[in-house]
N, C-alpha and C positions, 0 to 999 in steps of 0.2 A: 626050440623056436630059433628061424634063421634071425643073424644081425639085423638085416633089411623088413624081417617081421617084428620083432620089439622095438626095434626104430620108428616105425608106421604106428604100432599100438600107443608108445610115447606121444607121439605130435595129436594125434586122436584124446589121448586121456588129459592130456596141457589144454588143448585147444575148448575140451568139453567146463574142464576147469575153470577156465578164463573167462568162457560163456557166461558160467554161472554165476562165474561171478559179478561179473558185468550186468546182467541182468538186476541183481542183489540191490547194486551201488544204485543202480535210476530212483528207487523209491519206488511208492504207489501215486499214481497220478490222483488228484482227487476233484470231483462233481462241481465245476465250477457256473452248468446251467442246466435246470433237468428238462424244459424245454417241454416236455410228455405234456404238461398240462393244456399247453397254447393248443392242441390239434384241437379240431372245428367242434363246436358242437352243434354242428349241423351237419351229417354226412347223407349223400342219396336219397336226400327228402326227410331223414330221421333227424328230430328234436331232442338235445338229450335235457338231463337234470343229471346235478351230481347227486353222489349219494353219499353214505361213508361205512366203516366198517367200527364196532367198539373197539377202543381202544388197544385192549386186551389182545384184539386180532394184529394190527398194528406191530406191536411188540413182540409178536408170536414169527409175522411174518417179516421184519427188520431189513424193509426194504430203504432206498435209498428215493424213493417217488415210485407212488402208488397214484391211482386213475382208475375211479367207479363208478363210469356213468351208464345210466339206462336212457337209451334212446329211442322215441317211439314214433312211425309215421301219422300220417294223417288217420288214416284206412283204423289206429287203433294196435299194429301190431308192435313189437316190442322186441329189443335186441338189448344184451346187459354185455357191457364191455367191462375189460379189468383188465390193467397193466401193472406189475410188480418191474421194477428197475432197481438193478443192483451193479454199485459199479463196483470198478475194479478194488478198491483197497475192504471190499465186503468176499470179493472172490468172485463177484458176478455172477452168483450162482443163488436162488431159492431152492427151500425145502419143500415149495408147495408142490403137490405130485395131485391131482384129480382122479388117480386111478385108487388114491388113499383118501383124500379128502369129502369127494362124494359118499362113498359106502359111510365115511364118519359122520356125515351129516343126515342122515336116512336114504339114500337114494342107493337104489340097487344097478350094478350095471346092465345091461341090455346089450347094449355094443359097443365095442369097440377097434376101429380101424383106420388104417390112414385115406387121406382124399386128396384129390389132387384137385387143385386150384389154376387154373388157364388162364392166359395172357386177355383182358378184355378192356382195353384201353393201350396206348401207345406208352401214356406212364409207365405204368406194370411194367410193360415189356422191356422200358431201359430197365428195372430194378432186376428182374426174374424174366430173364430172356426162354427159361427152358421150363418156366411154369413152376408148381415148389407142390410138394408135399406136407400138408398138416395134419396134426389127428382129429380125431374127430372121435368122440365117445356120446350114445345113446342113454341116458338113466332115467329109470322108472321111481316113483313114490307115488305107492296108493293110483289114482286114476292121472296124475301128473307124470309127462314126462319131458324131461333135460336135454333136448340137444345142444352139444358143445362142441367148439373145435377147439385147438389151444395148439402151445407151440411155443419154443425158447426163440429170441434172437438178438443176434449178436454183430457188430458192427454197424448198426441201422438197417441194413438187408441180406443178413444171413439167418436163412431160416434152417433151424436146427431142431428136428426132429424127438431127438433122442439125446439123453447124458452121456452116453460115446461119442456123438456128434459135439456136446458142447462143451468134453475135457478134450477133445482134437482142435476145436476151436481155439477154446480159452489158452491152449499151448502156443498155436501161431501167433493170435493175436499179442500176447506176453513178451515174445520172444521180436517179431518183427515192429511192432506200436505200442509196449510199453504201458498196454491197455486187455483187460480180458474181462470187461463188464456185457452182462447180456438182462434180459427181460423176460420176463411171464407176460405173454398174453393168450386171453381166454374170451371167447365170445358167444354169449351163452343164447338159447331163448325157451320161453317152458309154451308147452301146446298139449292138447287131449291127445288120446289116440290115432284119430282120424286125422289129424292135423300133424303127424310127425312127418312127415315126407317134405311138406311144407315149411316147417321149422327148419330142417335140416339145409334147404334151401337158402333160405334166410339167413342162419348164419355165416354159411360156405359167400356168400356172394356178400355180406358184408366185413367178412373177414377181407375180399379181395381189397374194398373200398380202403381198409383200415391201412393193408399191407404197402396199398401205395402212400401214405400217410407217414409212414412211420419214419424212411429215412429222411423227409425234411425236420419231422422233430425231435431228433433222437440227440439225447444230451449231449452235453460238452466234457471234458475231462483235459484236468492239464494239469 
């Protein structure tokens, strides 16, 4: 190896050192307002009620604010929201996975794909100028069946897909803001057969509602 190349790999392995360290020294920022609770409970004509989950769920899923509400229009139909938030000094990260969770619970999957969600408000469009990608999973029990969408997010409007997407995330965020806290949300709705095209509907278009929601109440940390 020339001078001018162990020289270069020096300032590189000092510099990665000092990073690290530096990062070390700030602490963990911590939850100073989780804010999740205050969003409306009234979105697009839907009426919610909270709900709650046993305790036991709670403890299992050791989030830092949770938010379970069912929200239902006039007409009768029904959309079940759930927010898990976990901040930074937890790793911002849940175990809850829906591709595990449903089959635990009886529900077989049917499908599973991503969807894309389009700009349909001027809000939206500051947030998600280029539209966003969420998943979306079909599950079956007996003559019931689940449509869900779901989806991490990170900063108040970064929607993250996938756990690659949100340890590239969690890496920026740590490194430029000192912060790498994200969220579970899931928005579910159950319909017969005949009714799944509908449901799917439903939830896709009030996830849009939700998504413009989220970066005015998305927690504090300091």
């Amino acid at each position: 190896m020339s001078t001018k190349s162990f020289t270069l790999s020096l300032i590189i392995l000092l510099a990665t050192i000092t990073s690290v360290a530096a990062i070390a020294s700030r602490g963990n920022p911590v939850v100073v307002a989780t804010n999740l609770e205050n969003i409306p409970m009234e979105i697009a004509g839907f009426k919610a009620t909270e709900d709650f989950f046993p305790e036991s769920v709670y403890k299992e899923l050791n989030a830092d604010k949770h938010v379970y509400r069912h929200y239902r229009s006039a007409d009768g139909r029904q959309v079940d929201l759930y927010i898990g938030y976990y901040g930074t000094a937890k790793g911002g990260r849940t175990g809850h996975n829906p591709y595990a969770c449903l089959p635990g619970a009886g529900w077989g999957i049917v499908q599973a794909r991503k969807v894309r969600l389009t700009a349909h408000s001027l809000q939206f469009t500051k947030y998600y100028p280029n539209s966003v990608y969420v998943n979306y999973v079909l599950a079956r029990k007996g003559d019931a069946y689940n449509a869900v969408v779901h989806w991490y997010l990170s900063a108040g409007s970064k929607v993250l897909k996938s756990g690659i997407d949100r340890n590239i995330q969690r890496f920026i965020g740590r490194i430029l803001y000192n912060r790498n806290d994200d969220a579970f949300v899931r928005i579910s709705a159950l319909s017969g057969e005949a009714q799944v095209k509908e449901a799917e509907l439903l939830v896709k278009s009030f996830a849009q509602d939700v998504l413009e929601l989220l970066p005015k109440y998305w927690p504090v940390e300091e």
